[in-house]
Biopython code that builds the backbone (N, CA, C, O; Angstrom):
import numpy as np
from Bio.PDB.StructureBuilder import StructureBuilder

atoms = [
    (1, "UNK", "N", (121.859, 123.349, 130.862)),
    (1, "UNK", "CA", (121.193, 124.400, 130.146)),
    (1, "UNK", "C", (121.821, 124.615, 128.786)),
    (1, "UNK", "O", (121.152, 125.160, 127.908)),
    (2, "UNK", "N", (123.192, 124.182, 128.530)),
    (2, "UNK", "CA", (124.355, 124.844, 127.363)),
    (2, "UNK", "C", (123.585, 123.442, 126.535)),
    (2, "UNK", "O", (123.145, 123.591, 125.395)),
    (3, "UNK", "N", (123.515, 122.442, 127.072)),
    (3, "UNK", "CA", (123.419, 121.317, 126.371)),
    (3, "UNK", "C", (122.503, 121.899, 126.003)),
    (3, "UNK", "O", (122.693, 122.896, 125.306)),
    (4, "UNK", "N", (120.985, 121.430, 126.386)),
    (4, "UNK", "CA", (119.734, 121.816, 125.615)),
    (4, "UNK", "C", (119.546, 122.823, 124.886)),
    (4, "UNK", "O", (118.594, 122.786, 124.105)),
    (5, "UNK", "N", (120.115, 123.609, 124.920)),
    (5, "UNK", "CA", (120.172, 125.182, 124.249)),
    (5, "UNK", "C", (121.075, 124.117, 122.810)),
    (5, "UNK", "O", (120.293, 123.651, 121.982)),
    (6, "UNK", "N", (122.059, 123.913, 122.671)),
    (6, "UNK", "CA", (122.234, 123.354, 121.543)),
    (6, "UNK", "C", (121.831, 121.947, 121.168)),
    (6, "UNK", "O", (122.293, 121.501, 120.117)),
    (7, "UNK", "N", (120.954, 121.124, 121.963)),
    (7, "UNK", "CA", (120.922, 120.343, 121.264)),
    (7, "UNK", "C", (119.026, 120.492, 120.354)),
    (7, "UNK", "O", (118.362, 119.917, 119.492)),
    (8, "UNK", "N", (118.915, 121.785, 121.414)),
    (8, "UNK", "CA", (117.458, 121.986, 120.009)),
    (8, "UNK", "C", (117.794, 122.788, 119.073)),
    (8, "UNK", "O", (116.957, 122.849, 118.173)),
    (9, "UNK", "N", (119.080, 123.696, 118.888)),
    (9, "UNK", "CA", (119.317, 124.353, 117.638)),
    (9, "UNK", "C", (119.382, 123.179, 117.196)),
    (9, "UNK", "O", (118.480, 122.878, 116.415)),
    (10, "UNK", "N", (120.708, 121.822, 117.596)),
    (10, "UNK", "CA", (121.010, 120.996, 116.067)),
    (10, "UNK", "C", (119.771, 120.056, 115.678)),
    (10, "UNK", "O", (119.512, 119.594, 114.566)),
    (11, "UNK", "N", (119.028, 119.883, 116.962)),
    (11, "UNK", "CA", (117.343, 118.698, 116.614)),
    (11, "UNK", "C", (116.309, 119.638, 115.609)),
    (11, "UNK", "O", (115.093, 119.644, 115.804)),
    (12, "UNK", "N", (116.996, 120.484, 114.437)),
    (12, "UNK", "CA", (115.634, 121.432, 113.810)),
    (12, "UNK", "C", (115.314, 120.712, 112.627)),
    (12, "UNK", "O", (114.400, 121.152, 111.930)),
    (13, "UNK", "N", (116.080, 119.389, 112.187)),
    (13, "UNK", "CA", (115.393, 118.848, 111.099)),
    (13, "UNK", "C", (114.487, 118.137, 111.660)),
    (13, "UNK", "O", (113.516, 118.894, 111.681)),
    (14, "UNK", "N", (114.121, 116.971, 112.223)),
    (14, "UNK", "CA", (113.647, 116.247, 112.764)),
    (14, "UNK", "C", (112.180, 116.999, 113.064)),
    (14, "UNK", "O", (111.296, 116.372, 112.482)),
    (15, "UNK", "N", (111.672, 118.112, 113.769)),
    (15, "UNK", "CA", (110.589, 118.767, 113.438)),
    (15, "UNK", "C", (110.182, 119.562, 112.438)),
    (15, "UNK", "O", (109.195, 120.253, 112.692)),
    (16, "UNK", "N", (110.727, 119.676, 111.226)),
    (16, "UNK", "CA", (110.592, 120.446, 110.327)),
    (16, "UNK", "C", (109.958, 119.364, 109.070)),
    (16, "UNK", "O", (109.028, 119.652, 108.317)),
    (17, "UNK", "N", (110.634, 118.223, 109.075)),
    (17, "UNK", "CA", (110.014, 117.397, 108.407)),
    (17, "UNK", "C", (109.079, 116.478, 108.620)),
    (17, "UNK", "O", (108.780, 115.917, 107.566)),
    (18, "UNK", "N", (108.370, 116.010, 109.736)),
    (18, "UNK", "CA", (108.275, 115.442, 110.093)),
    (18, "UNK", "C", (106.638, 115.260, 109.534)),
    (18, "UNK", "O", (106.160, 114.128, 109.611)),
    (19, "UNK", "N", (105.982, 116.122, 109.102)),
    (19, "UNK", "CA", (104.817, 116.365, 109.083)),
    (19, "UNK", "C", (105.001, 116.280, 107.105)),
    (19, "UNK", "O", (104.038, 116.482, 106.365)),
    (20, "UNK", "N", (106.275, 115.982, 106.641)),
    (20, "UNK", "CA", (105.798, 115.956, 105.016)),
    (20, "UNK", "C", (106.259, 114.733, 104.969)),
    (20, "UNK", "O", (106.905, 114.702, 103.921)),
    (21, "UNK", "N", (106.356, 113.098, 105.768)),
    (21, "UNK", "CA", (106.221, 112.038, 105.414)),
    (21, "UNK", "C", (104.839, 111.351, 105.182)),
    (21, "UNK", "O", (104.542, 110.367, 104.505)),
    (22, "UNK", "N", (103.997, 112.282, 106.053)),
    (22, "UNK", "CA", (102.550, 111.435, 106.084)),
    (22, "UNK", "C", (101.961, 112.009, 104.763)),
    (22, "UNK", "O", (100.805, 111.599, 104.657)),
    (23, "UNK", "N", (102.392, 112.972, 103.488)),
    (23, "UNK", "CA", (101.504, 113.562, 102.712)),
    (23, "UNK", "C", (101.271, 114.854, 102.955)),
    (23, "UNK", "O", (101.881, 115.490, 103.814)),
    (24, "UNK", "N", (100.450, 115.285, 102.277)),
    (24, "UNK", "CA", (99.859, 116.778, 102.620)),
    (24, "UNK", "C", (98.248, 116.239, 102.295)),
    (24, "UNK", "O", (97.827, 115.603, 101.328)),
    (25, "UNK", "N", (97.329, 116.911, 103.856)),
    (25, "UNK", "CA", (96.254, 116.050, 103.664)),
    (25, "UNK", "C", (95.695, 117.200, 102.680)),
    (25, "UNK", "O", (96.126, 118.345, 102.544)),
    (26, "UNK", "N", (94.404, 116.448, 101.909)),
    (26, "UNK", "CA", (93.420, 116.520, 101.054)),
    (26, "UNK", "C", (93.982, 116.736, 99.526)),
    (26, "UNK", "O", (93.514, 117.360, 98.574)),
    (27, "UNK", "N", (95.314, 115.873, 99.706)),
    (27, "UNK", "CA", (95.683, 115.924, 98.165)),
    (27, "UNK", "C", (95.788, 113.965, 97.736)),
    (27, "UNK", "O", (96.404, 113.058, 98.297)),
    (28, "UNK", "N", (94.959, 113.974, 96.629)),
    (28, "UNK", "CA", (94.655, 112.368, 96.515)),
    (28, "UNK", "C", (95.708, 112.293, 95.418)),
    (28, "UNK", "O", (96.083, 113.266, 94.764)),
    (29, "UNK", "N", (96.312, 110.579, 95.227)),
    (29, "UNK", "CA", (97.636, 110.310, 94.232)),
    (29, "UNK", "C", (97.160, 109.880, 93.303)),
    (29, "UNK", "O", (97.188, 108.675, 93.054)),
    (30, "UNK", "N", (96.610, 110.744, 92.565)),
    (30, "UNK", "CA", (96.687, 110.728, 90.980)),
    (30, "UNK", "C", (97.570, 109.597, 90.080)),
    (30, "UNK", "O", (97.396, 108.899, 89.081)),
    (31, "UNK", "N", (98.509, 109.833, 90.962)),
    (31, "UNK", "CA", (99.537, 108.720, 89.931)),
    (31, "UNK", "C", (99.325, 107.255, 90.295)),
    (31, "UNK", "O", (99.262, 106.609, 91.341)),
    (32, "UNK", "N", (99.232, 106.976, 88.854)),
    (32, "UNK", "CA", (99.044, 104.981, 89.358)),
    (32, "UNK", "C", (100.135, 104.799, 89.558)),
    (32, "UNK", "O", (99.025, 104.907, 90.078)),
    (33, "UNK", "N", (101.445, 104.584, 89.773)),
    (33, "UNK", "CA", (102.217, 104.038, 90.640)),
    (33, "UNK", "C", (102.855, 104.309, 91.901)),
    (33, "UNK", "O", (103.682, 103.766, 92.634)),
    (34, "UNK", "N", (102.127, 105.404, 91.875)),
    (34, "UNK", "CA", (102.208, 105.889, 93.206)),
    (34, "UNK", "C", (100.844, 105.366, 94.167)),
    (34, "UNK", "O", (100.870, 105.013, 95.346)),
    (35, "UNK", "N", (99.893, 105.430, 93.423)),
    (35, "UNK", "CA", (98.783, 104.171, 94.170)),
    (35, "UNK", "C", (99.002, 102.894, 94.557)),
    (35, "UNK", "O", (98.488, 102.447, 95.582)),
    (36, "UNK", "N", (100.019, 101.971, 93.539)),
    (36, "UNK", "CA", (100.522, 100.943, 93.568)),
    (36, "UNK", "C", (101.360, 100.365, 94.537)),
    (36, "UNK", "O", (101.284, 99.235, 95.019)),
    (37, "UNK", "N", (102.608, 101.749, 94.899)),
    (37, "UNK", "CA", (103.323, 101.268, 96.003)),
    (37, "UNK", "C", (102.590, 101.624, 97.529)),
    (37, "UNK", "O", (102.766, 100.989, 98.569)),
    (38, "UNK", "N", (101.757, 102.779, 97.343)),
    (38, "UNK", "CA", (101.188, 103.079, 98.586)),
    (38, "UNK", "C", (100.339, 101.963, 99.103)),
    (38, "UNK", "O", (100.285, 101.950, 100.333)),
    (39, "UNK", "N", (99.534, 100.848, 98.387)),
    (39, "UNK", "CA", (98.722, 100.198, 98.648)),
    (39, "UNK", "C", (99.549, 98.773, 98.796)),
    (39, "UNK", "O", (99.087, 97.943, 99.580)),
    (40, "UNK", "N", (100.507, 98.529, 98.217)),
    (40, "UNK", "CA", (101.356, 97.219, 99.048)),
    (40, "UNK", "C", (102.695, 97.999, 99.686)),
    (40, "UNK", "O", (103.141, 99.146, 99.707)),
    (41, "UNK", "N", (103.052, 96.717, 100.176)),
    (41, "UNK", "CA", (104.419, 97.097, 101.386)),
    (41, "UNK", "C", (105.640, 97.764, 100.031)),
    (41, "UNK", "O", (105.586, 97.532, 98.823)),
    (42, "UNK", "N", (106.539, 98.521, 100.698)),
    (42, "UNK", "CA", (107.411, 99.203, 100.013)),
    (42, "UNK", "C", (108.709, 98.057, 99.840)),
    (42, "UNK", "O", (109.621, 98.145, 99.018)),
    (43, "UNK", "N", (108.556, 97.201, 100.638)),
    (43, "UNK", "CA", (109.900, 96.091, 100.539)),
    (43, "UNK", "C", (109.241, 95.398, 99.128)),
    (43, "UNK", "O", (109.977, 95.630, 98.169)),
    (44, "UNK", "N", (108.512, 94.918, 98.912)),
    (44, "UNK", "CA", (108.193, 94.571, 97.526)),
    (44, "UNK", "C", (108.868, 95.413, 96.233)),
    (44, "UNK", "O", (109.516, 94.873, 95.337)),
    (45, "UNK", "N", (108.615, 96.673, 96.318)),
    (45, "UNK", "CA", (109.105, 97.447, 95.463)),
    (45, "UNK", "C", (110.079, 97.900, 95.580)),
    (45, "UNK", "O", (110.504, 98.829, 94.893)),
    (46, "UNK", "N", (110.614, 97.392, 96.408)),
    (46, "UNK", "CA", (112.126, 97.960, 96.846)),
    (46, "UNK", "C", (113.213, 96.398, 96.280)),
    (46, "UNK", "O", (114.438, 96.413, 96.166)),
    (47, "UNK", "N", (112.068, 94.912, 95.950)),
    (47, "UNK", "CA", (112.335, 94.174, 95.589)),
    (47, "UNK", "C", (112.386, 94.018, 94.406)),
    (47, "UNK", "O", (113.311, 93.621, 93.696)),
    (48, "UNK", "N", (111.127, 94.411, 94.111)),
    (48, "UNK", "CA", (111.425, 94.829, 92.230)),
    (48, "UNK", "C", (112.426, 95.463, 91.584)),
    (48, "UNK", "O", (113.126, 95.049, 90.661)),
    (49, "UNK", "N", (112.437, 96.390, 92.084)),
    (49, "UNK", "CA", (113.095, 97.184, 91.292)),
    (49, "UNK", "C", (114.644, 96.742, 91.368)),
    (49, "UNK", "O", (115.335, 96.910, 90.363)),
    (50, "UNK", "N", (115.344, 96.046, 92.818)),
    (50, "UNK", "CA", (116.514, 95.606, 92.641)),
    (50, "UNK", "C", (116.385, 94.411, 91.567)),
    (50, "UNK", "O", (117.255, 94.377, 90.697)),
    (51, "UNK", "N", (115.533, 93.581, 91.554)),
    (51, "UNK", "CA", (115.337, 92.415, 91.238)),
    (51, "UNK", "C", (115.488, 92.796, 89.090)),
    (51, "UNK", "O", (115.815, 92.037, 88.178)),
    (52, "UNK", "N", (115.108, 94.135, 89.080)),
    (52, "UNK", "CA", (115.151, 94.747, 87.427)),
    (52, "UNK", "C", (116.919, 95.078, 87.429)),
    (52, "UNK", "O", (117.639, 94.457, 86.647)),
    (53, "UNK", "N", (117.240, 95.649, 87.960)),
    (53, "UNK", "CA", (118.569, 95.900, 88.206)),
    (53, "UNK", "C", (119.627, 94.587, 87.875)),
    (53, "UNK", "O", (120.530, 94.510, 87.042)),
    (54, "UNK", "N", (119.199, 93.717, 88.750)),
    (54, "UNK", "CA", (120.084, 92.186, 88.574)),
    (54, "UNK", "C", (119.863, 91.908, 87.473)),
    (54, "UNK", "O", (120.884, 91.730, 86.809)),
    (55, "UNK", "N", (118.236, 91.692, 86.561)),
    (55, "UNK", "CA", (118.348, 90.888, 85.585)),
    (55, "UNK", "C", (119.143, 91.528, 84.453)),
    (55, "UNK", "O", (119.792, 90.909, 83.609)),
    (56, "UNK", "N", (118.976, 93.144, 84.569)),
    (56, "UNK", "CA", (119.570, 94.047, 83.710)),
    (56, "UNK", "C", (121.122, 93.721, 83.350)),
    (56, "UNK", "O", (121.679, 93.700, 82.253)),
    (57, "UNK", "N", (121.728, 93.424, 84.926)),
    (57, "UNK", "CA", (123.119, 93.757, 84.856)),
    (57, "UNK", "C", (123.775, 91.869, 84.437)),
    (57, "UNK", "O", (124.937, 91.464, 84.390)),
    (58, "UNK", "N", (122.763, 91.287, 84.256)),
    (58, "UNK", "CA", (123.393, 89.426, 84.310)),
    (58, "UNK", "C", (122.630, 90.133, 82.756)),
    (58, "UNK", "O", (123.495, 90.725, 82.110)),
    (59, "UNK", "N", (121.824, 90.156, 82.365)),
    (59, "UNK", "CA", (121.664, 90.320, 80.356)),
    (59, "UNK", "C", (123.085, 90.950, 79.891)),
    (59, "UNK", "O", (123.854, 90.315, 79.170)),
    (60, "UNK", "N", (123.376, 92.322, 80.393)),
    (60, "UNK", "CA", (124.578, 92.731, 79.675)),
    (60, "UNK", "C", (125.822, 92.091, 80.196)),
    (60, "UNK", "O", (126.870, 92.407, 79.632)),
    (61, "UNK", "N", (125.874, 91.153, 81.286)),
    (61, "UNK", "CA", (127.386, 90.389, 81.164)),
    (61, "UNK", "C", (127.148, 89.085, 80.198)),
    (61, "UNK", "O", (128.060, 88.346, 79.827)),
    (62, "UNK", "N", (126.178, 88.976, 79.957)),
    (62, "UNK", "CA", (125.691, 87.862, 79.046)),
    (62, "UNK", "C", (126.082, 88.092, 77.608)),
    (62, "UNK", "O", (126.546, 87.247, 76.843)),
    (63, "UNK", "N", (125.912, 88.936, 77.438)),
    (63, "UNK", "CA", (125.775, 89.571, 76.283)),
    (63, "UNK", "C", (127.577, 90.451, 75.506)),
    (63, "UNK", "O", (128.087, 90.454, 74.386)),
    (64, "UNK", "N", (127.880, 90.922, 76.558)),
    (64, "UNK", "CA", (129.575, 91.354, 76.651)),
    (64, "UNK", "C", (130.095, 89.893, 76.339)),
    (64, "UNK", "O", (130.667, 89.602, 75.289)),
    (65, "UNK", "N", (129.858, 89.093, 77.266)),
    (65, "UNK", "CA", (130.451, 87.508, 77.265)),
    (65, "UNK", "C", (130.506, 86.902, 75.630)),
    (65, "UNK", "O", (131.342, 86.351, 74.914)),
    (66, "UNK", "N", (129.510, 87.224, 75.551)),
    (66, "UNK", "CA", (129.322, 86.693, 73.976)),
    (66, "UNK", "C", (129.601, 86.909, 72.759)),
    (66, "UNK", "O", (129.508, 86.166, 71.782)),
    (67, "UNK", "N", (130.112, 88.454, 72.906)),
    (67, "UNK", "CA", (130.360, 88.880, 71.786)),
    (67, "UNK", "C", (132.659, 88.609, 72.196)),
    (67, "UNK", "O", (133.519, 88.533, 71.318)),
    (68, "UNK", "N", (132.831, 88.563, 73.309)),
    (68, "UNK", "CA", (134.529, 88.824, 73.597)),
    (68, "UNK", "C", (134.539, 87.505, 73.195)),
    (68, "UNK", "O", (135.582, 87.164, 72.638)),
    (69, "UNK", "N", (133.397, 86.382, 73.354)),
    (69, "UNK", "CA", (133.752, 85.200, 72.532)),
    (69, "UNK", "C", (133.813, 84.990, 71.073)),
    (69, "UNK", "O", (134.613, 84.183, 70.598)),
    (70, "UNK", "N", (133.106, 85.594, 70.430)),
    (70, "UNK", "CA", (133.739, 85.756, 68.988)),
    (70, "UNK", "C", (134.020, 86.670, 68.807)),
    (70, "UNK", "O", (133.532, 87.171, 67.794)),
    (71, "UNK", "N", (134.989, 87.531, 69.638)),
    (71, "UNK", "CA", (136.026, 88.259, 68.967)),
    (71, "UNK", "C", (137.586, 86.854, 68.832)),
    (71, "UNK", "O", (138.332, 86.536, 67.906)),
    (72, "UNK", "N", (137.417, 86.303, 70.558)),
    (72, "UNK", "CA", (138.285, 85.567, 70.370)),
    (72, "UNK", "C", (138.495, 84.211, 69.186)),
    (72, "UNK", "O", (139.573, 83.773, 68.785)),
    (73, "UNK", "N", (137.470, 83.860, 68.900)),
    (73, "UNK", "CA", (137.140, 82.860, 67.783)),
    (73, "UNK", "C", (138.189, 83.641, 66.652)),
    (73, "UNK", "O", (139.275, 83.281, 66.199)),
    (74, "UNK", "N", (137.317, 84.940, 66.398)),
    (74, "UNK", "CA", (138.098, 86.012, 65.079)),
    (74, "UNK", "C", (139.652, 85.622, 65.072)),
    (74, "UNK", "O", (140.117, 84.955, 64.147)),
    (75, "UNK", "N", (140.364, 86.026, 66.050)),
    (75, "UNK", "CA", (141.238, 85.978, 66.598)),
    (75, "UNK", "C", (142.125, 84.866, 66.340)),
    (75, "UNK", "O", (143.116, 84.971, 65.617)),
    (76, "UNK", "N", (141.812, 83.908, 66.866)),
    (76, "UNK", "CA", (142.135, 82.182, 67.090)),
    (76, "UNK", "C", (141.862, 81.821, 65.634)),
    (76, "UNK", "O", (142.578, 80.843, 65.417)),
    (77, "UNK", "N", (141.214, 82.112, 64.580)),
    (77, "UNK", "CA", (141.022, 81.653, 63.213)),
    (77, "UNK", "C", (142.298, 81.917, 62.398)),
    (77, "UNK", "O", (142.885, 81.118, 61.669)),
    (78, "UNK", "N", (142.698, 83.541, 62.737)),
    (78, "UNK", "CA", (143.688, 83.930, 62.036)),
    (78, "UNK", "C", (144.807, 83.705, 62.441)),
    (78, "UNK", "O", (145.785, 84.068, 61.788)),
]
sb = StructureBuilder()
sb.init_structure("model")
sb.init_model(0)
sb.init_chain("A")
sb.init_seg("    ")
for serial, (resi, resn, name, xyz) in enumerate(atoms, 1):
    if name == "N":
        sb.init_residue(resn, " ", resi, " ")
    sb.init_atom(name, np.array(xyz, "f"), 0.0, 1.0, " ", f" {name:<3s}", serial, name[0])
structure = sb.get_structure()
C-alpha cells in the first residue's frame, strides 16, 4: 500500500505530459519546417543537422590549420 501510495505521487510526470507529445488537436503547423520534419522520419533530421555541425566544425579546423601555417612560415622566414 506504502509502495503505491508513493510510487503514484513520484509517476505524476509521465501522465501530465503525455497528451502534449501528440500536438494539441485542431491546431495545423503553419511552419514549413515544422511540416518538413513532421512529414519525414526525425532520424533524417537528426542527421542533418549533425551532419551541418561536422562540416561546420572540419571548415573551421581547416581554416585555423591554415592560417597557424602561415603564421609559422612568418616565423621560419625571420
Amino acid at each position: 500500500m506504502i509502495i503505491a501510495l508513493v510510487y503514484s505521487i513520484a509517476d505524476t510526470l509521465s501522465g501530465a505530459y503525455s497528451d502534449r507529445w501528440a500536438g494539441a488537436p485542431g491546431e495545423s503547423e503553419s511552419n514549413i519546417l515544422m511540416q518538413y520534419m513532421s512529414s519525414n522520419d526525425l532520424i533524417f533530421v537528426v542527421l542533418a543537422v549533425s551532419l551541418i555541425i561536422w562540416s561546420v566544425l572540419a571548415f573551421y579546423l581547416v581554416r585555423v590549420d591554415k592560417k597557424i601555417s602561415s603564421l609559422e612560415e612568418q616565423l621560419s622566414d625571420k
